[in-house]
Kinemage of the C-alpha trace (Angstrom):
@kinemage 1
@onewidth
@group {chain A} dominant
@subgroup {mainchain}
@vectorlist {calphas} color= white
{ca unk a 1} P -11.197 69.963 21.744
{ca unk a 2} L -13.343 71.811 24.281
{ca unk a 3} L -11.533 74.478 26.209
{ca unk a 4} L -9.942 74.453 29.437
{ca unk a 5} L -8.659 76.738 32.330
{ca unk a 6} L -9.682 80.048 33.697
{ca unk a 7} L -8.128 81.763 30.862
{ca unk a 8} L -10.740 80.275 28.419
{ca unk a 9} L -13.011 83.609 28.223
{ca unk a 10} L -15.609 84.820 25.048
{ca unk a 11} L -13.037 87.170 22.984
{ca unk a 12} L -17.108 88.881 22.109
{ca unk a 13} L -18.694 89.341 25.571
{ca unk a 14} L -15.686 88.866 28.290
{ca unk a 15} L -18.142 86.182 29.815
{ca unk a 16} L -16.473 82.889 30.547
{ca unk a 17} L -17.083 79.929 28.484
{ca unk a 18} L -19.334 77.249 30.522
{ca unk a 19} L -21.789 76.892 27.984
{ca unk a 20} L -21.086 74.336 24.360
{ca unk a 21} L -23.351 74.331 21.605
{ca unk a 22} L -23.884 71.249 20.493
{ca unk a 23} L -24.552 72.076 16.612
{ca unk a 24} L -21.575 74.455 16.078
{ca unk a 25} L -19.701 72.412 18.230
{ca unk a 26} L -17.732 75.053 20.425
{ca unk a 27} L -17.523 76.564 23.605
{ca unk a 28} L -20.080 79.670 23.983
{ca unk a 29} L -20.618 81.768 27.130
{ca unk a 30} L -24.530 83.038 28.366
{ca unk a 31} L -24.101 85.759 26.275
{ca unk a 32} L -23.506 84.073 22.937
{ca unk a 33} L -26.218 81.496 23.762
{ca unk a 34} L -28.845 84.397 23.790
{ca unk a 35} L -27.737 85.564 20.737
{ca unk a 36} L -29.155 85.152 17.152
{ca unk a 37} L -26.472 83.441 16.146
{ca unk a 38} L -27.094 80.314 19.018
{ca unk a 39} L -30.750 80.928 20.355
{ca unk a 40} L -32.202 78.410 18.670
{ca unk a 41} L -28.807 75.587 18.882
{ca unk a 42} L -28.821 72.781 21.529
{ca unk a 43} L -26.137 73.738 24.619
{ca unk a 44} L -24.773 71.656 26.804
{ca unk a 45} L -22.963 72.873 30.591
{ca unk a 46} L -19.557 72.801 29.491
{ca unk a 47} L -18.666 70.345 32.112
{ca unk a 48} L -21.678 68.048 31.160
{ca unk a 49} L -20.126 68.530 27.117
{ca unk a 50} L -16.524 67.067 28.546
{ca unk a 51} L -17.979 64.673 30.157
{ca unk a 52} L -19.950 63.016 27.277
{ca unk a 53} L -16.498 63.760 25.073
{ca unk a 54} L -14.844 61.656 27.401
{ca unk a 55} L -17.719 59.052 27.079
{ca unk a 56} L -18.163 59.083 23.310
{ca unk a 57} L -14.313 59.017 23.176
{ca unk a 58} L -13.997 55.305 25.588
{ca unk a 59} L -16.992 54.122 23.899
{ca unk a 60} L -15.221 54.777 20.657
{ca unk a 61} L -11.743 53.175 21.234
{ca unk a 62} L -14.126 50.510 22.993
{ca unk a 63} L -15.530 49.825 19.651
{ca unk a 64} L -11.986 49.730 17.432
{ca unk a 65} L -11.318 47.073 19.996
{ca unk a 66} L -13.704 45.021 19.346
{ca unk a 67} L -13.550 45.850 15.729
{ca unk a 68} L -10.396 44.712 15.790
{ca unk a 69} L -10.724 41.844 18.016
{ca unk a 70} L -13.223 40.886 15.500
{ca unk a 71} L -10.941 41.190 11.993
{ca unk a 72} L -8.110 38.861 14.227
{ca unk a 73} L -11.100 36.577 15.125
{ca unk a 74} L -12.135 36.116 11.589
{ca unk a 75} L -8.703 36.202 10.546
{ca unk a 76} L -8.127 33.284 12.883
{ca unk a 77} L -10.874 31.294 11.823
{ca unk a 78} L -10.545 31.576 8.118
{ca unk a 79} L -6.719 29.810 9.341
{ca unk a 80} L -8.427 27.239 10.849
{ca unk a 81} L -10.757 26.578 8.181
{ca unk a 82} L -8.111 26.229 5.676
{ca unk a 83} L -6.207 24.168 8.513
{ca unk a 84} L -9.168 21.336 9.113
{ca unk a 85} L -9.505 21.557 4.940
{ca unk a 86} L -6.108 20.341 4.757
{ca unk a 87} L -6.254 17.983 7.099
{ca unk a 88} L -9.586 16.407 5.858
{ca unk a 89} L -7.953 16.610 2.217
{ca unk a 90} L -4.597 14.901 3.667
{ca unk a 91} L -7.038 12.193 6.293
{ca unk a 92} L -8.802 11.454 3.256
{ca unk a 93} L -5.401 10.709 0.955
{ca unk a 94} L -3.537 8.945 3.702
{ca unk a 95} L -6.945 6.384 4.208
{ca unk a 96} L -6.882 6.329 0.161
{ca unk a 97} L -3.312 4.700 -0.104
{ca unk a 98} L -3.525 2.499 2.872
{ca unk a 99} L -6.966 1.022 1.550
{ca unk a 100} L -4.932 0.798 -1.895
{ca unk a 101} L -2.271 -1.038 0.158
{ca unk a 102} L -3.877 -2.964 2.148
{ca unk a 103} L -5.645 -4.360 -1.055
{ca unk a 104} L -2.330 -4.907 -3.096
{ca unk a 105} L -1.388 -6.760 0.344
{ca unk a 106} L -4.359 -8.629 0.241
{ca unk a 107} L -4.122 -9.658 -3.178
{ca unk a 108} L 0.040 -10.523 -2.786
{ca unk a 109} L -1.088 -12.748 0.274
{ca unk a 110} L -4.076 -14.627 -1.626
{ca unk a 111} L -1.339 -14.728 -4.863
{ca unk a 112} L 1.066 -16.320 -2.485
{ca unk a 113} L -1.330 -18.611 -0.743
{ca unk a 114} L -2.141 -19.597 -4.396
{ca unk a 115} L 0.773 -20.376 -5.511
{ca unk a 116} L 1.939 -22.022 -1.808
{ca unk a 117} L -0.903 -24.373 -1.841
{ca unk a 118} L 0.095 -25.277 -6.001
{ca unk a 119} L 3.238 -26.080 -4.704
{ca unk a 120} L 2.009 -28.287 -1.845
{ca unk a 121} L -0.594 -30.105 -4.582
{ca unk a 122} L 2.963 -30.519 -6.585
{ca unk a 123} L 5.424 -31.666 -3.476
{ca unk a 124} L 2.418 -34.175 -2.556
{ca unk a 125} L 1.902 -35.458 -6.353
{ca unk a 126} L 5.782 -35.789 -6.688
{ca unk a 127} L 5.944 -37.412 -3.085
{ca unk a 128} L 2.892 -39.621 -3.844
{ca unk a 129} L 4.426 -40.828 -7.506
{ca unk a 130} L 7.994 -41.330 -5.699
{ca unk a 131} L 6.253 -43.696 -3.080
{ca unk a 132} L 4.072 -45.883 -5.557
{ca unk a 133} L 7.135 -46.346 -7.418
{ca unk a 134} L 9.193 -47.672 -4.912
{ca unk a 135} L 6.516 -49.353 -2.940
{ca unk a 136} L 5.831 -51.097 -6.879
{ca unk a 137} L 9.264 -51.920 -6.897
{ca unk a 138} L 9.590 -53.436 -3.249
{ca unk a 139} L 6.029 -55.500 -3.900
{ca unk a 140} L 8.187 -56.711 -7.544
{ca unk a 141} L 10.918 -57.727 -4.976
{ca unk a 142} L 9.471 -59.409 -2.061
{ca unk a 143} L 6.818 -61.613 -4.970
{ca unk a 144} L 10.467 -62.463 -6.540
{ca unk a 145} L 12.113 -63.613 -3.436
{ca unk a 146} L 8.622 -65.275 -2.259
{ca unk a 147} L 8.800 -67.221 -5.992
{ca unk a 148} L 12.433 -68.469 -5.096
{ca unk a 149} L 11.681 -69.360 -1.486
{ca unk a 150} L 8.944 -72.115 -2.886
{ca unk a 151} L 12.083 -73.589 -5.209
{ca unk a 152} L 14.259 -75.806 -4.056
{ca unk a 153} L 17.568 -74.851 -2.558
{ca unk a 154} L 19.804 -76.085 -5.720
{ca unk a 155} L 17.909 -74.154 -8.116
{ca unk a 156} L 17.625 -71.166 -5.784
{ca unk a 157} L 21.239 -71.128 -5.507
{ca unk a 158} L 22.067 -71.861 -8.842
{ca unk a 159} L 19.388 -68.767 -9.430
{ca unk a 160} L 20.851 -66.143 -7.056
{ca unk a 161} L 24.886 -66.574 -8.734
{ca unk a 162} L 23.463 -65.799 -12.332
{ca unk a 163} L 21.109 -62.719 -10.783
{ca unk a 164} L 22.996 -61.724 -7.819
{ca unk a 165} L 22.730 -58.318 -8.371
{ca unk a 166} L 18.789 -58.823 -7.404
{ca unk a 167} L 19.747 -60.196 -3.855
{ca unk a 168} L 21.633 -57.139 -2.915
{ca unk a 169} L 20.626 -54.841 0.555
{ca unk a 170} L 16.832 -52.984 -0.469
{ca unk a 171} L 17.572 -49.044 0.475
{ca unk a 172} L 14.562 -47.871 2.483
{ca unk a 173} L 12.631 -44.995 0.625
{ca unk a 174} L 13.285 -42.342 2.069
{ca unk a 175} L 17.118 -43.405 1.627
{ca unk a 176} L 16.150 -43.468 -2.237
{ca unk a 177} L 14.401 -40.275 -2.228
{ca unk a 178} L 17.175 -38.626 0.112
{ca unk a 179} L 20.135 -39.437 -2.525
{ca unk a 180} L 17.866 -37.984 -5.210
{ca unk a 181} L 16.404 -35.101 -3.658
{ca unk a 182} L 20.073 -34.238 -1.853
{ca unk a 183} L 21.744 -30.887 -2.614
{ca unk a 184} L 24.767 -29.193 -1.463
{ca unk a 185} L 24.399 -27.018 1.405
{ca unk a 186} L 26.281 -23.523 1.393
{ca unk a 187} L 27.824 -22.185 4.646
{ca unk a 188} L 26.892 -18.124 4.260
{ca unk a 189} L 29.390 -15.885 5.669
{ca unk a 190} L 26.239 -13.549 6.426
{ca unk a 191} L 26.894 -9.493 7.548
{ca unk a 192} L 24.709 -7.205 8.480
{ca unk a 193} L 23.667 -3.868 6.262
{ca unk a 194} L 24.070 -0.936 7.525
{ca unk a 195} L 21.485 1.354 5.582
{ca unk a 196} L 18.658 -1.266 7.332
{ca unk a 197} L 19.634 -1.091 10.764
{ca unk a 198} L 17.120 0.429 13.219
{ca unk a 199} L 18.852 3.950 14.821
{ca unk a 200} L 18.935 2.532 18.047
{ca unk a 201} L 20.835 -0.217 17.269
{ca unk a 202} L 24.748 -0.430 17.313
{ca unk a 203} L 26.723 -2.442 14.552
{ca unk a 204} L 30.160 -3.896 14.756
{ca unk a 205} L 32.789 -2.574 12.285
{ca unk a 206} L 33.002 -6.193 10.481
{ca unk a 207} L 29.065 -5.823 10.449
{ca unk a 208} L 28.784 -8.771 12.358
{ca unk a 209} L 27.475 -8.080 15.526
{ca unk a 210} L 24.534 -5.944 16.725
{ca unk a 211} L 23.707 -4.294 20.143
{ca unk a 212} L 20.779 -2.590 21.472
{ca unk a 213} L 22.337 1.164 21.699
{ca unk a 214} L 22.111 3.599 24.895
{ca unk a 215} L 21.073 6.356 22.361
{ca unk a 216} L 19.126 6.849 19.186
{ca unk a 217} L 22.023 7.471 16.212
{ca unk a 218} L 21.296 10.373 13.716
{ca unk a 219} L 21.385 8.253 10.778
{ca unk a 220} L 19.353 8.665 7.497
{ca unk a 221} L 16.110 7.921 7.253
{ca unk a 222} L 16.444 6.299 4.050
{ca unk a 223} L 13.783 4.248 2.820
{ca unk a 224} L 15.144 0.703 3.712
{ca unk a 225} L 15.747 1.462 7.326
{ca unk a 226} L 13.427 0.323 10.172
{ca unk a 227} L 12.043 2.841 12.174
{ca unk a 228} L 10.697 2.004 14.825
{ca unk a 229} L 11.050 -1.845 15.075
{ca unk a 230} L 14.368 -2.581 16.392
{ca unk a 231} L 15.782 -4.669 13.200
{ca unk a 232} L 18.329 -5.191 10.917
{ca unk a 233} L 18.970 -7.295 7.699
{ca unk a 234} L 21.770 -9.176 6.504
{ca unk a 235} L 23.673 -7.424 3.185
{ca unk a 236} L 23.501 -11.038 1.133
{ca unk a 237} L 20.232 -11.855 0.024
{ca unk a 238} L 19.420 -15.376 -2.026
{ca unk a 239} L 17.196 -15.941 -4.494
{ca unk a 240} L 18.001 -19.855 -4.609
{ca unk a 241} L 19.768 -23.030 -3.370
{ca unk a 242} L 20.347 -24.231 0.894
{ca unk a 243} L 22.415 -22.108 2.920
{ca unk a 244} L 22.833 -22.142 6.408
{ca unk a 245} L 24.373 -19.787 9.097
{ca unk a 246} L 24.932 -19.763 12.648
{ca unk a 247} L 23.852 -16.849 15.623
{ca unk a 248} L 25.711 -16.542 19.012
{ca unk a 249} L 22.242 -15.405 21.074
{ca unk a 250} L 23.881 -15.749 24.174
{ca unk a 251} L 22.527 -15.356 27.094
{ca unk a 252} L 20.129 -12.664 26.223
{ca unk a 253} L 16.503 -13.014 27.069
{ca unk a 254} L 14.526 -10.773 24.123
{ca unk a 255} L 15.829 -11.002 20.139
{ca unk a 256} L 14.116 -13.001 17.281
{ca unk a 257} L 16.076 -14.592 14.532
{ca unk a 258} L 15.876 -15.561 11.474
{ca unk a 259} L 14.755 -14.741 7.538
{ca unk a 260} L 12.456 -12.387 6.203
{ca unk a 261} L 11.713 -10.808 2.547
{ca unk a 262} L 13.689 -8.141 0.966
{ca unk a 263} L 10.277 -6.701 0.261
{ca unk a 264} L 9.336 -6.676 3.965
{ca unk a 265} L 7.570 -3.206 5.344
{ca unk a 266} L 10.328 -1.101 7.122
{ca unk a 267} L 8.389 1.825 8.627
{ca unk a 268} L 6.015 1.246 11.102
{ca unk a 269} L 4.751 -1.830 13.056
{ca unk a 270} L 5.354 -5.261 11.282
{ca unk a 271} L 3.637 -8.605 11.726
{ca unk a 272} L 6.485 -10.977 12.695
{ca unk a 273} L 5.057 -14.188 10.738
{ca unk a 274} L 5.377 -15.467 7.348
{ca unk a 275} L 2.273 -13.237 6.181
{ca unk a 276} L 3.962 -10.226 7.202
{ca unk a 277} L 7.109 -11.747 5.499
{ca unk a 278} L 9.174 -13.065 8.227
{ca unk a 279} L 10.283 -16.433 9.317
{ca unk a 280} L 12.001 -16.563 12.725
{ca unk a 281} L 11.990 -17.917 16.271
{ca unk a 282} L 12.303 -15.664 19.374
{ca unk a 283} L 12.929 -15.856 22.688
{ca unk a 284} L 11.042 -13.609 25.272
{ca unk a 285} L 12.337 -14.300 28.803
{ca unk a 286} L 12.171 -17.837 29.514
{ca unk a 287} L 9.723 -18.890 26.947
{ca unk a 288} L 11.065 -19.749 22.825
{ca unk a 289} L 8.546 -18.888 20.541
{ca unk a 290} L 8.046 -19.989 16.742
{ca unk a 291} L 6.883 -16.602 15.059
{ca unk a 292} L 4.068 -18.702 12.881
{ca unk a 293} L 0.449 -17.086 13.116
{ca unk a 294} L -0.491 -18.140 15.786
{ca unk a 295} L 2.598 -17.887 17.880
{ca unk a 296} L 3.780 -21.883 18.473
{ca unk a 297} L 5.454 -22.373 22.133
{ca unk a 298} L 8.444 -24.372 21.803
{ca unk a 299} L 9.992 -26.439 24.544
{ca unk a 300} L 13.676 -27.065 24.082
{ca unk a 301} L 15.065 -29.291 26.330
{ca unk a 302} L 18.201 -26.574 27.154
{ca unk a 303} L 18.654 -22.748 26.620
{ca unk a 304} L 19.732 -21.566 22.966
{ca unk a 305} L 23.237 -20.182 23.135
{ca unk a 306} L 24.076 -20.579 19.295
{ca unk a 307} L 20.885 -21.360 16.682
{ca unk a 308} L 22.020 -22.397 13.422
{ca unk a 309} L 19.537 -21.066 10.486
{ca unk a 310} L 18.366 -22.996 7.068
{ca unk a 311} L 16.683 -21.810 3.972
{ca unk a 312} L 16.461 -24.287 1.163
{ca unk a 313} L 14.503 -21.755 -1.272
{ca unk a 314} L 13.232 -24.413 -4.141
{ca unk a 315} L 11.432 -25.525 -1.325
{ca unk a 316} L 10.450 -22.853 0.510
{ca unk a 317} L 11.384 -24.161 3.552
{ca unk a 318} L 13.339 -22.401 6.873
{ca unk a 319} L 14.241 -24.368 9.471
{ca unk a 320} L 15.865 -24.011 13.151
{ca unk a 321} L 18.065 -25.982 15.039
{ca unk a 322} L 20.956 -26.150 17.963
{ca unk a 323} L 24.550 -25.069 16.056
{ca unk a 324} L 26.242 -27.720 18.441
{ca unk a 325} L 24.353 -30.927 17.578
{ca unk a 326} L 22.203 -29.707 14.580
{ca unk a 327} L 19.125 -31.037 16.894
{ca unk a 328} L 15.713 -29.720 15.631
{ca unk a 329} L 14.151 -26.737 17.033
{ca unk a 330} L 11.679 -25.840 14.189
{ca unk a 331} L 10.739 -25.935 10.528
{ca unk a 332} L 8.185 -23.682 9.048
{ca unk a 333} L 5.620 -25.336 6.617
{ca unk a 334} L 6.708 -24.576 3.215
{ca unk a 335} L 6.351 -20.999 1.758
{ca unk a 336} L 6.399 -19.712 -1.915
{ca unk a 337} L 9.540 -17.123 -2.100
{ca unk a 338} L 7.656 -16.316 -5.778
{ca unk a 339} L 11.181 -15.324 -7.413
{ca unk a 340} L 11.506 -12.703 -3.733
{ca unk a 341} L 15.325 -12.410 -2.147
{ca unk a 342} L 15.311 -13.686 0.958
{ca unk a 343} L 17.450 -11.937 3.603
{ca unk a 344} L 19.117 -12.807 7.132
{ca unk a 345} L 16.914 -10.828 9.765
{ca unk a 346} L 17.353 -10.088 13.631
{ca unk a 347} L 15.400 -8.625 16.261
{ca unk a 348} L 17.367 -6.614 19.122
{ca unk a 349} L 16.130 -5.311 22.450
{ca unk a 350} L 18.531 -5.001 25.526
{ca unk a 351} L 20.381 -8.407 23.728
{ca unk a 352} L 23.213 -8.434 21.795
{ca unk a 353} L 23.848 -11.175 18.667
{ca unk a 354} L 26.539 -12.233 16.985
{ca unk a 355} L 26.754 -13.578 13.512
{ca unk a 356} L 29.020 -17.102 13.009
{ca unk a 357} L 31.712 -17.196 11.878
């Protein structure tokens, strides 16, 4: 430190110290700079000396600044490098299993368009064979009763008591094929599970009824649930026969209803067809939609207040119609379930349905 105050006098020479040699680094008065000892040293005024102290001393803690504005720079950096690594490592997985998904999706869809359009080949082979039969059997019939008609009466007569089991009514073919292809229909008593249901939905204590909610619930986000498509599926799934249930819609203007895949995607967005898994018809203000791909308008000659719902699963088929009158609404073409439980499924938003009974 270079000295200060009048009392900072040479202890040598008396003289006061204004002088600083710059080599020895101290305060020297005339005296001492004409001396051997200092002749030949750089000195500095004092005051000129403090003066480029108090310089070298801002440029200094000027420079630890920025030394250290520096180490937190790099610091930062090397955090964001190892940030945007990350990321790029965890873009590049995340676009790695949804291009393996969407090619296991791809090759379910072309699997089940396989096997659907198998199963059509089969329905229209077993239709076809059905029909030639019978129409065989009605030509056999009609050339019979054409043979007798040319007879005379007596003989026809005496003809028709031996063989009158040959003159009874003909059924129609699709009567025949009806009473052979006919099986029983369950009712379900369907409820609703409660470890699918969409957090902003509201369930019933008997599980029967569901409400669009005025709050998200905190409820587990368990791998079944939906989140954030507003929908729920039933607890029964079925895995064969025809069952049918009924839905009170009443007089709410958005919900979709119907049957979808156990397997169906429950994060996310879903398609709401029978690619994405799901067979249903919705209503979206005044218009009724069949949720086919493309969307199918339907015009329904009175507003739905109760929809009854059919899945006959041999034949892959789901089918729509009014509860009251059992009058068509719509049937989907049919689908190959490939062994897959199928499952009630509703659609909520500001609507409330109720399952029947």
């Amino acid at each position: 430190d270079l000295p200060l105050g009048k009392e900072n006098v040479c202890e040598r020479h008396k003289e006061k110290l204004n002088l600083f040699c710059e080599k020895d680094k101290e305060a020297v008065c005339v005296v001492c700079e004409r001396s051997a000892e200092h002749k030949s040293h750089p000195v500095l005024l004092l005051e000129v000396a403090k003066q480029n102290l108090t310089q070298l001393k801002t440029l200094k803690k000027e420079r630890d600044e920025l030394l250290g504005f520096k180490e937190t720079e790099e610091r930062k950096m090397k955090e964001y490098q190892v940030t945007a690594h990350t990321e790029r490592q965890k873009v590049v997985s995340e676009f790695e299993q949804l291009h393996q998904f969407l090619e296991e999706q791809e090759r379910l869809l072309l699997a089940r368009l396989g096997e659907l359009e198998q199963e059509i080949v089969r329905w229209q082979n077993e239709t076809v064979t059905k029909l030639d039969k019978e129409i065989s059997r009605l030509s056999e019939l009609i050339g019979e009763m054409e043979g007798k008609g040319q007879r005379p009466a007596r003989e026809f007569l005496q003809v028709s008591q031996f063989r009158g089991s040959r003159t009874k009514p003909i059924p129609c073919p699709r009567q025949v094929m009806g009473h052979h292809q006919r099986t029983e229909i369950h009712s379900a008593n369907v409820t609703l599970d409660p470890d699918t249901v969409y957090p902003g939905l509201v369930l019933s204590e008997d599980q029967k009824c569901v409400r669009c909610g005025d709050t998200r619930q905190e409820l587990p986000d368990n791998p079944e649930r939906f989140d954030p498509v507003p929908c729920v599926l039933g607890c029964k799934g079925f895995t064969s026969g025809r069952h049918c249930w009924d839905v009170e819609v009443g007089g709410g203007e958005r919900w979709a209803v119907g049957v979808a895949r156990v397997s169906l995607r429950r994060k996310g967005l879903i398609d709401f067809n029978p690619e994405g898994g799901i067979w249903a018809v919705e209503r979206c203000l005044d218009q009724y939609r069949a949720l086919t791909s493309p969307e199918v308008p339907l015009s329904l000659s009175r507003n739905l207040k109760r929809i009854r719902v059919s899945l006959d699963y041999e034949a892959g088929q789901v089918a729509f119609c009014y509860a009251d009158n059992e009058a068509p609404i719509f049937t989907f073409p049919p689908a190959a379930f490939a062994g897959d439980r199928i499952c009630p499924w509703l659609w909520v938003w500001k609507s409330q349905l109720q399952l029947c009974p």
